[in-house]
VEXVO-595609 format. One line per field, with one value per residue (C-alpha): x, y, z; residue number from 0. Coordinates in steps of 0.001 Angstrom, whole numbers, plus 524288, in hexadecimal, padded with zeros to 5 digits. Layout:
u	(X ...)
v	(Y ...)
w	(Z ...)
n	(NUM ...)
***
This chain:
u	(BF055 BEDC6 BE3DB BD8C9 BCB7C BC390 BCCD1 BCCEB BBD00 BBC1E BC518 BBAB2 BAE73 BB197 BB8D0 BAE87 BB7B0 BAE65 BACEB BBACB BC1E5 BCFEC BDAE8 BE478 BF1A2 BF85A C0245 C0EDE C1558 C12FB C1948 C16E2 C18D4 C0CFA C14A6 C1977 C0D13 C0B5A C0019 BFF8F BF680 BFE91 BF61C BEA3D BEFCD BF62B BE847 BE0CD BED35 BE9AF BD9EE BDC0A BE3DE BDDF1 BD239 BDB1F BDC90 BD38B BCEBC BD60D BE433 BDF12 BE4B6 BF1AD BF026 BEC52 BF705 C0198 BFD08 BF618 BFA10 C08A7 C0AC3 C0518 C0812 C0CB0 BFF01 BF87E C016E BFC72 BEF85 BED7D BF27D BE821 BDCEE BDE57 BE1B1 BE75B BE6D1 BDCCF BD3B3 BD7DA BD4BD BC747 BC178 BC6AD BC1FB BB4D2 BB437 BBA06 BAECF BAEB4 BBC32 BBCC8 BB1E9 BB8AB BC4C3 BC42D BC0F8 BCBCD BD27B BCD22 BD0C9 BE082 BDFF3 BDD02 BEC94 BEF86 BE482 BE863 BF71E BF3E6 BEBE2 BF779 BFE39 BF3DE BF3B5 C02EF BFEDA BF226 BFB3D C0847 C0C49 C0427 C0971 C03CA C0334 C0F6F C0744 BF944 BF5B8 BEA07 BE76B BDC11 BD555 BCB2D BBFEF BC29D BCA92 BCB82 BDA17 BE3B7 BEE51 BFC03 C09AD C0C76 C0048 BF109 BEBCA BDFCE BD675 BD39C BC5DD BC12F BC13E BBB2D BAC21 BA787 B9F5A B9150 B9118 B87C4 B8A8C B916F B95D0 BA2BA BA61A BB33F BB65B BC31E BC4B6 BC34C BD14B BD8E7 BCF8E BD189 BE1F2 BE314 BD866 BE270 BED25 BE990 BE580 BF2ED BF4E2 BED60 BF3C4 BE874 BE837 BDB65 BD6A9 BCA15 BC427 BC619 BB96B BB1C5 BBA2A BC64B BC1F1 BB9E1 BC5AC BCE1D BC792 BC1CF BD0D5 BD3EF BC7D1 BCA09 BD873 BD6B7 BCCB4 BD566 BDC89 BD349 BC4C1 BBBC2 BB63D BA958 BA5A0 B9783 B9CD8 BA42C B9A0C B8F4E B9481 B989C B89AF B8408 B8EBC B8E29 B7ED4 B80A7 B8C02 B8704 B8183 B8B72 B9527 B8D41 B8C63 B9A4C B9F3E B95D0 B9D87 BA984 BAF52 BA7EE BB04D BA520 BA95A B9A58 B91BB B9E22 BA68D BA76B B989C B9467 B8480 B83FE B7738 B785D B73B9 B81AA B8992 B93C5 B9F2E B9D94 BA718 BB0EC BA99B BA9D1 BB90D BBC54 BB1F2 BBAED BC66F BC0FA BBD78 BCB7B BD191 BCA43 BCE31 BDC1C BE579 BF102 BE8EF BF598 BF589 BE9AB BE94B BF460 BECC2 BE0AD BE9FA BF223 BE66F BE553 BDB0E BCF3E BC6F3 BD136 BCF48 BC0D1 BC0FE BCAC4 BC4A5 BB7AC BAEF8 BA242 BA276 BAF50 BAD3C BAB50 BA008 B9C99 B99EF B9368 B96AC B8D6D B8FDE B951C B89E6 B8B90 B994E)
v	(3FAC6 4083F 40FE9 41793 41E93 412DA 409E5 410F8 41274 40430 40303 40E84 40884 3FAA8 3FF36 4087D 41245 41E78 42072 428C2 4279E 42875 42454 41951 4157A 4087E 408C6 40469 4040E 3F5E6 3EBF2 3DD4A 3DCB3 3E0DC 3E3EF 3EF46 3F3D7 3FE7F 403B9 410F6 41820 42437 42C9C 42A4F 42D58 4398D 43D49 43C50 443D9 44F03 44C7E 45026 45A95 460D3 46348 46A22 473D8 47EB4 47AEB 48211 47C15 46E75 46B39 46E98 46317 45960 45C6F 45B11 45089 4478F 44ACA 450AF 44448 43A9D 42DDB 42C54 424F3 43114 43B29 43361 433C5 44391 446BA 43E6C 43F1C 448F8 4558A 45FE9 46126 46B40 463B4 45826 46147 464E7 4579D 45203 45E4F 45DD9 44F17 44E61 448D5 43E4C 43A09 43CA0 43242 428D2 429C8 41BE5 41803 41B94 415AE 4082B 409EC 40CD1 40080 3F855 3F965 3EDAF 3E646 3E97B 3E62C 3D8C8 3D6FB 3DB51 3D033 3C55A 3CB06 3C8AA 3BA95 3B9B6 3BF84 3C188 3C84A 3D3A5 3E07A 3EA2C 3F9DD 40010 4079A 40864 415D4 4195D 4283B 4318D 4371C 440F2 436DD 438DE 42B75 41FA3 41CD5 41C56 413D2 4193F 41711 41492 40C86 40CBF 417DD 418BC 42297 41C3A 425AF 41E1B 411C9 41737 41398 4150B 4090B 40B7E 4126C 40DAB 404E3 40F33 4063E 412A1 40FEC 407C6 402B1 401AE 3F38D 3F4CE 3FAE7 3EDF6 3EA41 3F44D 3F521 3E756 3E799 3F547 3ED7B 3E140 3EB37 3F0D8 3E313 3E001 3DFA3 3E448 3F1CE 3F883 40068 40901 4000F 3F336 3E9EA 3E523 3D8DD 3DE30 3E968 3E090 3D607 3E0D5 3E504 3D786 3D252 3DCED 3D9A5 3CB19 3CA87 3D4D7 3CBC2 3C093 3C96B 3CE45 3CD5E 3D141 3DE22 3DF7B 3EA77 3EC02 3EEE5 3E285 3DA76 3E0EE 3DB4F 3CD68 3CBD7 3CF4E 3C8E7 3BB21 3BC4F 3C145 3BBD9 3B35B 3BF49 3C84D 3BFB9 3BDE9 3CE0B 3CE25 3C463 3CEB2 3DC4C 3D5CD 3DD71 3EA23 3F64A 3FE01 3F7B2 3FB5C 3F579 3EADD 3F5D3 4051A 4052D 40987 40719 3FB96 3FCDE 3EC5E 3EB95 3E67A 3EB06 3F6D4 3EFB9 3E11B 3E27A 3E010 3D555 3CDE0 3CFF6 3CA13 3BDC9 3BB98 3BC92 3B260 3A842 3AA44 3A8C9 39E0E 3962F 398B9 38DED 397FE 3A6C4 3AC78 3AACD 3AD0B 3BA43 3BC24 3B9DD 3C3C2 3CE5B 3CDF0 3CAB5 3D2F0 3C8B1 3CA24 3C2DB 3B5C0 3B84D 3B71D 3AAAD 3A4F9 3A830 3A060 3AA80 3A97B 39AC8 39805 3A25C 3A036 39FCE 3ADB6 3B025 3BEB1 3C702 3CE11 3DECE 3E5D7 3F071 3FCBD 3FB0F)
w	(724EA 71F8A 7268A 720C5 72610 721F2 72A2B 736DE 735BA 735C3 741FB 7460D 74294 744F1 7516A 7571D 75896 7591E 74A4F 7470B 73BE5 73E2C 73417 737A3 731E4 7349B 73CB1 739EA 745B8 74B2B 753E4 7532E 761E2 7676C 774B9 76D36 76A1D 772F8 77824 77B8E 786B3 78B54 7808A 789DB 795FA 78F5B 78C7F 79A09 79F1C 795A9 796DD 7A754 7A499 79A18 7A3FA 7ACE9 7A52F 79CEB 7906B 78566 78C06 78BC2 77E52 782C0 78D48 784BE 77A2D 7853C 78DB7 7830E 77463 77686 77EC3 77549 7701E 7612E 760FB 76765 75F01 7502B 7572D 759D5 74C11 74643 74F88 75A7C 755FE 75B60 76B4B 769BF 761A5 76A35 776DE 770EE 771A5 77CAE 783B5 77D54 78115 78E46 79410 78B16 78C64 79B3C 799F1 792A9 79A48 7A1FC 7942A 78D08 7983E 792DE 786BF 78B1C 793AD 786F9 7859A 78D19 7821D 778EC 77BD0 77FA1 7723F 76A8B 7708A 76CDC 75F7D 75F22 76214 757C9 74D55 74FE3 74428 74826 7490D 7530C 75482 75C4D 764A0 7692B 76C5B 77376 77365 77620 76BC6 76A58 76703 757C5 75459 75A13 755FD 74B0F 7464E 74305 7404E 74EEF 7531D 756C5 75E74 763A8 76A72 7771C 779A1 76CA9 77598 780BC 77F3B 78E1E 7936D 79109 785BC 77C43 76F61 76521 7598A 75AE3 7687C 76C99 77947 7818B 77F1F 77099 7705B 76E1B 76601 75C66 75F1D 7591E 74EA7 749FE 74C4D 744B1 73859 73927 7362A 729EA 71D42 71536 7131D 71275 70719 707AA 6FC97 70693 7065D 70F7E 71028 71130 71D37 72440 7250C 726C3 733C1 73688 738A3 741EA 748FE 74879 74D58 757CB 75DA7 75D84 76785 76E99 77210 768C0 7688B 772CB 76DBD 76794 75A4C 757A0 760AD 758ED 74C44 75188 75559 74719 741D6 746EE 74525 736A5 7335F 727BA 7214F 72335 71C5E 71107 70ECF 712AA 707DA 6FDBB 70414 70538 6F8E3 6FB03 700DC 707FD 715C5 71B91 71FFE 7217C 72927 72CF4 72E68 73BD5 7374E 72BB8 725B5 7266F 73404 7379A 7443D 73E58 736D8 73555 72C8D 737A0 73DC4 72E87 72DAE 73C62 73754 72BE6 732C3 73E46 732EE 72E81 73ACD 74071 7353D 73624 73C66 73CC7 74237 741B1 7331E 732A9 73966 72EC2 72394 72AF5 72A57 71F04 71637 7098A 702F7 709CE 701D8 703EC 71269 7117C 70AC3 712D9 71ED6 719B9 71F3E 7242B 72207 72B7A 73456 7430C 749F0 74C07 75C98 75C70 7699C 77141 76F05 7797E 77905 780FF 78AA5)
n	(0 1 2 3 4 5 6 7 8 9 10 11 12 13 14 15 16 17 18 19 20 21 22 23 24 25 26 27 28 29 30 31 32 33 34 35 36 37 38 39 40 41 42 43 44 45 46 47 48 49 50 51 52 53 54 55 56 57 58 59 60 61 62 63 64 65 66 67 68 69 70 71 72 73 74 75 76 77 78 79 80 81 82 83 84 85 86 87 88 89 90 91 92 93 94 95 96 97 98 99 100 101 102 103 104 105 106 107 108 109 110 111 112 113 114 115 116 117 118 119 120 121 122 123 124 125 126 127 128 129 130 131 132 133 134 135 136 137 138 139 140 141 142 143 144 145 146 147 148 149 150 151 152 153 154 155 156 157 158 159 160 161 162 163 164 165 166 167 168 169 170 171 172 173 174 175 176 177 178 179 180 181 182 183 184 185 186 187 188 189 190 191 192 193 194 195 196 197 198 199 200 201 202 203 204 205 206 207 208 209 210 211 212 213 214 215 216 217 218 219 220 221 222 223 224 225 226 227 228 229 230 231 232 233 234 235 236 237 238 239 240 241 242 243 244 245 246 247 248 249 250 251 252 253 254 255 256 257 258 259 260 261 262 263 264 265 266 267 268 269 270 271 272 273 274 275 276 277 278 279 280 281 282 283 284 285 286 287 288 289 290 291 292 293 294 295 296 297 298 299 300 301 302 303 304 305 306 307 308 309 310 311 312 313 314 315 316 317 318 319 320 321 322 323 324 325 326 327 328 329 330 331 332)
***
């Protein structure tokens, strides 16, 4: 799909990726074996290497350490990633240096968030068997950033900004803060919009974005667990005790374009958890797929819809939905 500001703030602000805004493209280079989808850690390990050393030595050389032992020895993923969100090594050098306590504190952290390779390797695989005509990213990249973007898409993959992930226990409920083990989470929800057929447009409606994001919601938890984190266990809660009424002022906005207070809203003047929107789409697509005798064609018909409005009616929504079980927020971790 093609990328645009709008579409990366609602991986952002449905994510709770910090609040950044950076651009994504599709990627086109894709493998429908997803044991050649590779995921890639060295970037990391480059980085500590050049964190150590850096305090070795005084501060006006320590941008020459981190271009040589982190960003000359990068990864395509963490090459695309510098020219886009990084900078130069001296801007780079800056912030790190002006944050080392902070990332000498999230260290074990980002730690987590690397080890989510071996999850999200094994949920590639059991979305090969959910939908086997999917197509996944070569590569994987996990980088480290300089707290400015939580990842990008490009020609050669997903790459993402492991510190973005690195939440430490205990801190209190932020509606922008993303754990470790939200990582393969968010891989496959990228991976199944690579996916989609429809194209977005800035003049989408409600319907159309809140499927859109819905699906990717909806098949990566047929993969994996669904999300514990307070923002999606925040919405599954009002939800299932509101679902009635949010249905009927979702069948009014269905045709509107403003996505708030369905989406990209952090504070909806409706009293609602921050986008619902997202929550709505993954109902539709349960009615649809509960339904379904063949759920590979119906996963099909999920991604390669272009008539939104069919889908809705076919998927009998709220009347054939099922039962709606709300979970109990993960507050404070």
């Amino acid at each position: 799909m093609t990328w645009t500001v709008k579409h990366w703030a609602a991986l952002i602000q449905g994510y709770a990726l910090l609040g950044m805004v950076p651009v994504l493209c599709g990627f086109t280079s894709t493998t429908l074996n997803p044991e050649q989808a590779e995921v890639v850690t060295s970037d990391v390990e480059h980085f500590w290497q050049a964190f150590d050393d850096a305090a070795k030595v005084p501060l006006p050389e320590r941008a020459g350490v981190y271009d040589r032992e982190y960003l000359q020895l990068g990864s395509e993923g963490l090459r695309e990633f510098s020219k886009r969100r990084i900078g130069t090594p001296e801007v780079f050098t800056q912030h790190v240096e002006e944050n080392r306590a902070y990332y000498a504190k999230v260290r074990r952290r980002i730690g987590e968030v690397v080890n989510q390779k071996p999850a999200i390797q094994a949920a590639f695989r059991r979305l090969k068997v959910v939908y086997p005509d999917i197509k996944f990213p070569k590569h994987v990249y996990f980088v480290v950033g300089r707290q400015h973007a939580a990842g990008i898409s490009s020609s050669d993959g997903i790459i993402l900004a492991a510190e973005m992930f690195a939440t430490p226990p205990g801190t209190a409920y932020n509606y922008n803060a993303a754990y470790p083990d939200f990582v393969p989470f968010t891989v496959v929800h990228e991976t199944i919009h690579f996916n989609q057929a429809f194209q977005d447009e800035d003049n989408i409606t409600v319907l159309q974005g809140t499927i859109t994001e819905g699906t990717a919601d909806f098949i990566a938890s047929l993969v994996l667990p669904e999300s514990n984190m307070r923002q999606y266990t925040d919405r599954w809660q009002y939800g299932c005790a509101h679902e009635a009424e949010l249905a009927s002022r979702y069948i009014q906005d269905e045709d509107v374009t403003k996505m708030p207070p369905w989406m990209y809203d952090h504070n909806p003047n409706t009293g609602w958890p921050p986008d619902m929107g997202y929550w709505m789409g993954y109902r539709i697509e349960q009615s649809v797929y509960s339904q379904a005798r063949d759920k590979i064609a119906a996963l099909r018909r999920m991604l390669q819809v272009t008539d939104f409005k069919a889908l809705l009616t076919a998927s009998g929504y709220p009347s054939k939905v099922p039962a709606c079980v709300p979970q109990t927020p993960a507050h404070a971790r």
